[in-house]
NURO-976229 format. One record per residue (C-alpha): residue in three letters; x, y, z. Coordinates in nm, 2 decimals, decimal comma, always signed. Example, Ala and Ser with C-alpha at 12.3 -4.5 7.8 and 13.67 -1.06 7.14 Angstrom:
2
REC   residu        u        v        w
REC      ALA    +1,23    -0,45    +0,78
REC      SER    +1,37    -0,11    +0,71
END
This chain:
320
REC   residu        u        v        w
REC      UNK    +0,00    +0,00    +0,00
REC      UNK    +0,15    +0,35    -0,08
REC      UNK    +0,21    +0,60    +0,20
REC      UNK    +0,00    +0,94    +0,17
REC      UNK    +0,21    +1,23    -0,03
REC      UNK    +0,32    +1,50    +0,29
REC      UNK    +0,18    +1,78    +0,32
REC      UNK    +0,35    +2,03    +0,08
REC      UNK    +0,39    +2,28    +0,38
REC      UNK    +0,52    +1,91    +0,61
REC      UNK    +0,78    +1,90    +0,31
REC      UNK    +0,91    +2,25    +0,28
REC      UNK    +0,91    +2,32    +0,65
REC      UNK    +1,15    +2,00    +0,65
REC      UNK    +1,37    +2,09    +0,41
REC      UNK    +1,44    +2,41    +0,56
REC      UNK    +1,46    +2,25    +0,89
REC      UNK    +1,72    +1,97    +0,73
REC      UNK    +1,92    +2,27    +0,52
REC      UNK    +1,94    +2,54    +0,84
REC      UNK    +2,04    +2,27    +1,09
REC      UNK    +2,36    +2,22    +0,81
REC      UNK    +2,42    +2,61    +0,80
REC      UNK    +2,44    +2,64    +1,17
REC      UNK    +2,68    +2,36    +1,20
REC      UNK    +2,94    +2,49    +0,92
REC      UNK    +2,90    +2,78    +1,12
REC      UNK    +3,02    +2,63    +1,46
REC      UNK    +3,26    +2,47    +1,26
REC      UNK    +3,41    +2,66    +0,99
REC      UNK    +3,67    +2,48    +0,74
REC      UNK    +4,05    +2,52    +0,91
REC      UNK    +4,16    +2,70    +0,58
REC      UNK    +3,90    +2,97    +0,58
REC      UNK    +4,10    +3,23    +0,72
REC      UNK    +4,40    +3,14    +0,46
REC      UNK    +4,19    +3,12    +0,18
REC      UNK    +4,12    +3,47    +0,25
REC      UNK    +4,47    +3,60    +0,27
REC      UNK    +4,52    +3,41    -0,05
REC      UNK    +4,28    +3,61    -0,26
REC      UNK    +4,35    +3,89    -0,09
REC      UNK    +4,70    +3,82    -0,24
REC      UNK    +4,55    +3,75    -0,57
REC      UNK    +4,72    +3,95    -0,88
REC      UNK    +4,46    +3,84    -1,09
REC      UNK    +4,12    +3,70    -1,07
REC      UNK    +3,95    +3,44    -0,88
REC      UNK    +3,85    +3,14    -1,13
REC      UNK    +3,54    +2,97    -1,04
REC      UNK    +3,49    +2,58    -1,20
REC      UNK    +3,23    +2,34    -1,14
REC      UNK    +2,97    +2,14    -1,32
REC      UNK    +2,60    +2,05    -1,31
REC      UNK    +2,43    +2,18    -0,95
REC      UNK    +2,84    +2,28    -0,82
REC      UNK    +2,85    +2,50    -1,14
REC      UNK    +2,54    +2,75    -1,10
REC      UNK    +2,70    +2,74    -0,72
REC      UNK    +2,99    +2,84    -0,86
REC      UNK    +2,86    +3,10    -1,13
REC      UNK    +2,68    +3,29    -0,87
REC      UNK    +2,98    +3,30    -0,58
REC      UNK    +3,19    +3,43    -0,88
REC      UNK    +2,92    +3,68    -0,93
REC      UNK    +2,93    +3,77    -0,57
REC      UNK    +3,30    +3,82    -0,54
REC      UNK    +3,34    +4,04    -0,88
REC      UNK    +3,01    +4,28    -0,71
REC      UNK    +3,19    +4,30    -0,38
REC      UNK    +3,58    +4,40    -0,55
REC      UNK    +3,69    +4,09    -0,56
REC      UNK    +3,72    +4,02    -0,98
REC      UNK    +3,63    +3,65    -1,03
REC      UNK    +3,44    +3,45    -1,35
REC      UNK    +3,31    +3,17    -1,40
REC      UNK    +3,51    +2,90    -1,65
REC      UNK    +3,31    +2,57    -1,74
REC      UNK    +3,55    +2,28    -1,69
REC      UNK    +3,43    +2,15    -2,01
REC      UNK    +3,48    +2,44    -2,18
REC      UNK    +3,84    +2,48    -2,03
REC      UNK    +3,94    +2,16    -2,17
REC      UNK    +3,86    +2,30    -2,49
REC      UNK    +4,06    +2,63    -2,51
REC      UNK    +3,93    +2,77    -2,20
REC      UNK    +4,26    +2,66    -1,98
REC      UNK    +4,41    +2,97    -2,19
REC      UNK    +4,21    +3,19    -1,96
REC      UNK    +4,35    +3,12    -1,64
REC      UNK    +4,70    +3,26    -1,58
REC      UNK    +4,97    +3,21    -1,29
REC      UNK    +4,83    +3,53    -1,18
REC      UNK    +4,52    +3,38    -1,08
REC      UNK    +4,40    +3,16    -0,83
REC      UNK    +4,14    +2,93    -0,86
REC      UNK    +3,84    +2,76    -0,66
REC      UNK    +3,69    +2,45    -0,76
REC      UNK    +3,38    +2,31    -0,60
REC      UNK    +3,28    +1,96    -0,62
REC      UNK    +3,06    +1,77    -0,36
REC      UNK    +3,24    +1,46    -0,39
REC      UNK    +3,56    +1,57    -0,53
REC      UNK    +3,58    +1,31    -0,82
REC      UNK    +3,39    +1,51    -1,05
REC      UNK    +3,62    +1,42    -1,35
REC      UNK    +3,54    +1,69    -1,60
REC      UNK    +3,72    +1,88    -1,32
REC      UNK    +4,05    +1,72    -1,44
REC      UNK    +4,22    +1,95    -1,71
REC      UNK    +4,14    +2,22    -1,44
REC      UNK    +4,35    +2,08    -1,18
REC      UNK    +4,61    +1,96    -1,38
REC      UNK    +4,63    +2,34    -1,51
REC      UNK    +4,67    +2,45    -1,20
REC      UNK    +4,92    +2,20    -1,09
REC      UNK    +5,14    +2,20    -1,41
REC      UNK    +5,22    +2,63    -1,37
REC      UNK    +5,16    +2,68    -1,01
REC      UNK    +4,85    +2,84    -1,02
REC      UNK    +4,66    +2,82    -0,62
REC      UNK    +4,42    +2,58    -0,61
REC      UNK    +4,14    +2,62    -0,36
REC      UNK    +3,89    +2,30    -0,33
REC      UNK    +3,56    +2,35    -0,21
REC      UNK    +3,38    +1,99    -0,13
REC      UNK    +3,25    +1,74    +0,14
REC      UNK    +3,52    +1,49    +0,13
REC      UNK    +3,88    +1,55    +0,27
REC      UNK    +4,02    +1,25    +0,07
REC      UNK    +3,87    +1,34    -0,24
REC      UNK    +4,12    +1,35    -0,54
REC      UNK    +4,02    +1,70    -0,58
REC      UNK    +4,09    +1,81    -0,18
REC      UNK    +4,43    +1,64    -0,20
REC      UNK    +4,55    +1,79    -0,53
REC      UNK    +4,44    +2,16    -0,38
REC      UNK    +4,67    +2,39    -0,21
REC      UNK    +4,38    +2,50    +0,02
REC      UNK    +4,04    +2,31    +0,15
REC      UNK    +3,75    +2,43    +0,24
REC      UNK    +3,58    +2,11    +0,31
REC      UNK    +3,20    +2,12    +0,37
REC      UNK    +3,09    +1,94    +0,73
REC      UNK    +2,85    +1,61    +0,70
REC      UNK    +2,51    +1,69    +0,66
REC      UNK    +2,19    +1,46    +0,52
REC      UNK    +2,07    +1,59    +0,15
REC      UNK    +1,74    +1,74    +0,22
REC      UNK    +1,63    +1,55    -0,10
REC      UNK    +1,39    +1,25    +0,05
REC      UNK    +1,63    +1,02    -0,16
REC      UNK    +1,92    +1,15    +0,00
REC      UNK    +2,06    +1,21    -0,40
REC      UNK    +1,93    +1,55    -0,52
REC      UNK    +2,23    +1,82    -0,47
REC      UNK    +2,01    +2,04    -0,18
REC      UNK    +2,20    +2,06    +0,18
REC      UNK    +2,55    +2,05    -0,01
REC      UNK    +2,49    +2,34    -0,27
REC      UNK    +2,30    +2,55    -0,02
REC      UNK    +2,62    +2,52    +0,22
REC      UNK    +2,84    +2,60    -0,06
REC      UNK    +2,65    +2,87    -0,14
REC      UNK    +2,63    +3,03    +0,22
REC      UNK    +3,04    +2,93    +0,23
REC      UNK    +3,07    +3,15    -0,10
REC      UNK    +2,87    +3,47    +0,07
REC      UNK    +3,11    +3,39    +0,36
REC      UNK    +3,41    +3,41    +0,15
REC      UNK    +3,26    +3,74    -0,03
REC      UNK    +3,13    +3,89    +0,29
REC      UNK    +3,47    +3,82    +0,47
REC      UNK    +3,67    +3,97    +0,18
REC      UNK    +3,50    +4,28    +0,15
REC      UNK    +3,57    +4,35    +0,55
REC      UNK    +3,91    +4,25    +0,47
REC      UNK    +3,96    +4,53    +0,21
REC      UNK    +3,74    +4,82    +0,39
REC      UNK    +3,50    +4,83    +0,10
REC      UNK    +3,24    +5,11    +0,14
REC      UNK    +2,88    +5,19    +0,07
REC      UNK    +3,07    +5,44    -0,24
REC      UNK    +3,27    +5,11    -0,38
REC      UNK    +2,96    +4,92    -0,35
REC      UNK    +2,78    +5,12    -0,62
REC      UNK    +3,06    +5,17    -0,83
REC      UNK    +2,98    +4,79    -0,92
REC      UNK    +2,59    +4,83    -0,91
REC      UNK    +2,52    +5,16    -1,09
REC      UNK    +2,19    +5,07    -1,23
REC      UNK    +1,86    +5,02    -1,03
REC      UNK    +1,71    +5,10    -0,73
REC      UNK    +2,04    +4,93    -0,51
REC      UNK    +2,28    +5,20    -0,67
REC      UNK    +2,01    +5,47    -0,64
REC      UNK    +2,02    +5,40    -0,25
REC      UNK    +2,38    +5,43    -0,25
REC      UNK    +2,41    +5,78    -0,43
REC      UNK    +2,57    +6,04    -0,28
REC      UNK    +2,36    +6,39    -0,24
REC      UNK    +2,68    +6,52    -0,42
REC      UNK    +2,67    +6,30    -0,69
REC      UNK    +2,29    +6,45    -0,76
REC      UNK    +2,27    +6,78    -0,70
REC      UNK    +2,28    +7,06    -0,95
REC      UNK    +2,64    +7,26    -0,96
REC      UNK    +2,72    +7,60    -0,82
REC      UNK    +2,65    +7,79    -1,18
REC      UNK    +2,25    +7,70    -1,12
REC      UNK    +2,25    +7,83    -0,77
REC      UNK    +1,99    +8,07    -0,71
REC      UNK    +2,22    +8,34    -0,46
REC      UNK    +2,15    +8,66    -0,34
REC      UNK    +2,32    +8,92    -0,06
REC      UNK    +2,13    +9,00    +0,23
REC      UNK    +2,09    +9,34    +0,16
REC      UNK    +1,92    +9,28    -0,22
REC      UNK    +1,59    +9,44    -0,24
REC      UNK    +1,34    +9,20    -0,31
REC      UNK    +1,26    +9,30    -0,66
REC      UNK    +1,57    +9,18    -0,77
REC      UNK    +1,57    +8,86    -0,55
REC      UNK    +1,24    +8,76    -0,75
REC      UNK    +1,41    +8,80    -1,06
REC      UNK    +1,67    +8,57    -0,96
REC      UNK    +1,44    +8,33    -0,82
REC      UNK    +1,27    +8,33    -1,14
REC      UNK    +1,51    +8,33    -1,39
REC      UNK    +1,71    +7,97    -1,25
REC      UNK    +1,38    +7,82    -1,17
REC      UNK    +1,42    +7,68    -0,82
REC      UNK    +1,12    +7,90    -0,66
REC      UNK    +1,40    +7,98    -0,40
REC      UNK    +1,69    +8,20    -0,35
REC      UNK    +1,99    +8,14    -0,12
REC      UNK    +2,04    +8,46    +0,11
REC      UNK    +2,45    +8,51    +0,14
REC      UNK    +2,63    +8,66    +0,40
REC      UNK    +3,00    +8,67    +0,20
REC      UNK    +3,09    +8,32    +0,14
REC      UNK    +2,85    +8,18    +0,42
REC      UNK    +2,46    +8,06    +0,33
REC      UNK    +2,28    +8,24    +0,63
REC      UNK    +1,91    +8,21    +0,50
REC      UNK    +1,68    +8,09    +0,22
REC      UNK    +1,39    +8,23    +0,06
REC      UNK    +1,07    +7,99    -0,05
REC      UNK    +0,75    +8,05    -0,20
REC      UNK    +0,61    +8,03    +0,16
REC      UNK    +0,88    +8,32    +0,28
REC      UNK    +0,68    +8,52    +0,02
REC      UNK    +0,35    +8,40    +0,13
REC      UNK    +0,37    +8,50    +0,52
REC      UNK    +0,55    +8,83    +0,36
REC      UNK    +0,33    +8,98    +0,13
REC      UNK    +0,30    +9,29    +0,28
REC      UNK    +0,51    +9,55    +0,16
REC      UNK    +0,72    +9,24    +0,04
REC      UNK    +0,88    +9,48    -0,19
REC      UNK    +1,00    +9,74    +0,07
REC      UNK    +1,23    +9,48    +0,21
REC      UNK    +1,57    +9,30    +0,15
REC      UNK    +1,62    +8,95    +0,13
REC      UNK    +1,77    +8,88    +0,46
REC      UNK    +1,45    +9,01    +0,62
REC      UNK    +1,18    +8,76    +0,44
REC      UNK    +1,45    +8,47    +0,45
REC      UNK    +1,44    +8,19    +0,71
REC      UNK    +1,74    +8,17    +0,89
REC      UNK    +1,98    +7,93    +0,99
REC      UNK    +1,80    +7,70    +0,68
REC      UNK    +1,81    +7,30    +0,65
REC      UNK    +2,13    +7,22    +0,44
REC      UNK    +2,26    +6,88    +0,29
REC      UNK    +2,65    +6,81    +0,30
REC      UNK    +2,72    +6,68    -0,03
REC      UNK    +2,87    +6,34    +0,18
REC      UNK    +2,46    +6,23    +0,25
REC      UNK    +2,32    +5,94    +0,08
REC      UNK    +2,05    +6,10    -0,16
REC      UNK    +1,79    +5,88    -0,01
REC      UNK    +1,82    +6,07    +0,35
REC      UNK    +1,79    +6,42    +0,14
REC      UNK    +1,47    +6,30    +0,07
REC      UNK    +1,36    +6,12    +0,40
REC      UNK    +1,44    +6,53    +0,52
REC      UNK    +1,25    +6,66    +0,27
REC      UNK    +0,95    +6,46    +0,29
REC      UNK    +0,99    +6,51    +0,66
REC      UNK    +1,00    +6,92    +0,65
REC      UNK    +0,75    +6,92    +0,34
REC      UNK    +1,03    +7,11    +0,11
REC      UNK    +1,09    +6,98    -0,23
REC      UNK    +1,48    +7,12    -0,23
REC      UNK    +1,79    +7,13    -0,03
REC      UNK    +2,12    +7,37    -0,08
REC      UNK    +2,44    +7,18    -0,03
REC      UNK    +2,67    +7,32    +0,19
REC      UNK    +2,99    +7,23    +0,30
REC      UNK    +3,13    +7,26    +0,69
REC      UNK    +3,17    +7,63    +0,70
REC      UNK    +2,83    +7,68    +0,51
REC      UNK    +2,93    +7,75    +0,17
REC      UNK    +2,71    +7,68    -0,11
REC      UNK    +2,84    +7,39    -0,32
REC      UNK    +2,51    +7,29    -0,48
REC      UNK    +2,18    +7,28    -0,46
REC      UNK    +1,94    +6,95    -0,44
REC      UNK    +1,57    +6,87    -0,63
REC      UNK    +1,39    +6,62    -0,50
REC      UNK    +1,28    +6,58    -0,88
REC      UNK    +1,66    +6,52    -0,98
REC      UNK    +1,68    +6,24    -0,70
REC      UNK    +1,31    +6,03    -0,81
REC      UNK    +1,48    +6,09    -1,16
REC      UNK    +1,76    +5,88    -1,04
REC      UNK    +1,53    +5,60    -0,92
REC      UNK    +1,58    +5,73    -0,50
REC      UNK    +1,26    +5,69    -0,32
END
């Protein structure tokens, strides 16, 4: 008699269940050569190659993808490909890491030989430490013993998950290792909403020939014209060098009478919300949503105009 299917939510839950249980122990019990493996691609003069076929080689795609986004350069080479003109591509320069969850995956062969014939590092990532791969490597980071999550116990699931999580380890570590910044991060992920977070209120903001300035003492008639002729519906009240006030539509509102008797210093508000040009875009507008303005001037420490910030150029830009 054939047992009852689980439950689809039964299944999942287990799976997960099975495949964290396996993340926490590689956690407790990180491969010995972790910490070397790190100071060997720090070293690296060249790139990281990443090799491995079927399940290991999407692994392996995506933790080069990982490394080159985080300023680590890495690619993927197929191993079958390699052993058809591909080997050309890796250079002594290089180091490479080669996953395999037994370590006998024989289209893996040309690679390792490659690396053994001109000295190139070879890093193995797999669950056995007797593998032929993990004793031709010059580096291990073997995977601890875990159950497949696959009821069959043959599907690639636990392993490739831990590799995966191994490979953001590697990544995540390397990128502490080199102090790389929020800036270095969108160097590498210009496009989309993930680089529109990461810009810089400097990187946004219009340039001191747009900027809307007047001195303190400019009678009003004139500080319209200026207000209207770069577009802003603002004006930036200057005191020398120093920003000391800023004019908005709503300074002319609560002034409208005998607004043209005065100067500019005395319908400004004072002391005004600025933006160093070093904040991310995305707290600009946090501010200006907060305050209800729809622009910020960019100052710099001692309160000099450098710019001035719409929050149209920054929803242009994708920053929300």
């Amino acid at each position: 008699m054939t047992n009852a299917p689980l439950s689809p939510l039964i299944a999942a839950a287990r799976v997960l269940r099975i495949e964290g249980e396996a993340l926490l122990a590689l956690s407790k019990a990180l491969p010995a050569d972790f910490a070397a493996v790190v100071e060997q691609l720090i070293s690296c003069k060249g790139r990281v190659i990443l090799s491995g076929i079927g399940k290991s080689g999407h692994i392996a795609r995506k933790i080069a993808a990982t490394l080159s986004s985080t300023g680590t350069p890495a690619y993927f080479v197929h191993p079958a490909e390699a052993s058809h003109g591909d080997l050309g591509t890796i250079t002594p320069a290089d180091v490479v890491i080669a996953l395999s969850n037994s370590g006998e995956t024989t289209e893996l062969g040309d690679v390792i030989a490659h690396t053994r014939r001109f000295t190139i590092p070879l890093i193995a990532i797999s669950s056995r430490a007797s593998s032929t791969l993990a004793l031709a490597a010059d580096l291990n980071l073997t995977l601890p013993a875990a159950p497949e999550a696959c009821p069959l116990g043959l599907a690639p699931t636990t392993s490739t998950t831990m590799a995966l999580a191994l490979g953001d380890a590697l990544a995540v570590a390397l990128m502490e290792r080199r102090g790389f910044e929020p800036e270095h991060f969108r160097t590498f992920h210009p496009g989309g909403r993930l680089g529109a977070r990461l810009a810089r209120v400097g990187q946004l903001m219009r340039g001191t020939n747009d900027l809307p300035l007047v001195a303190t003492d400019t009678p009003m008639a004139e500080t319209l014209l200026v207000m209207t002729q770069k577009g802003f519906g603002t004006a930036g009240v200057m005191d020398g060098p120093r920003l000391v006030g800023v004019i908005t539509d709503g300074d002319l509102r609560r002034n409208m009478k005998g607004l043209m008797d005065k100067a500019a210093f005395d319908v400004a508000t004072r002391t005004p919300l600025t933006a160093p040009p070093e904040m991310l875009a995305a707290e600009a507008v946090a501010l200006m949503n907060q305050r209800k303005i729809t622009m910020l001037f960019v100052t710099d420490a001692q309160a000099r105009p450098l710019g001035i910030l719409h929050i149209h150029d920054c929803l242009r830009a994708g920053v929300q």
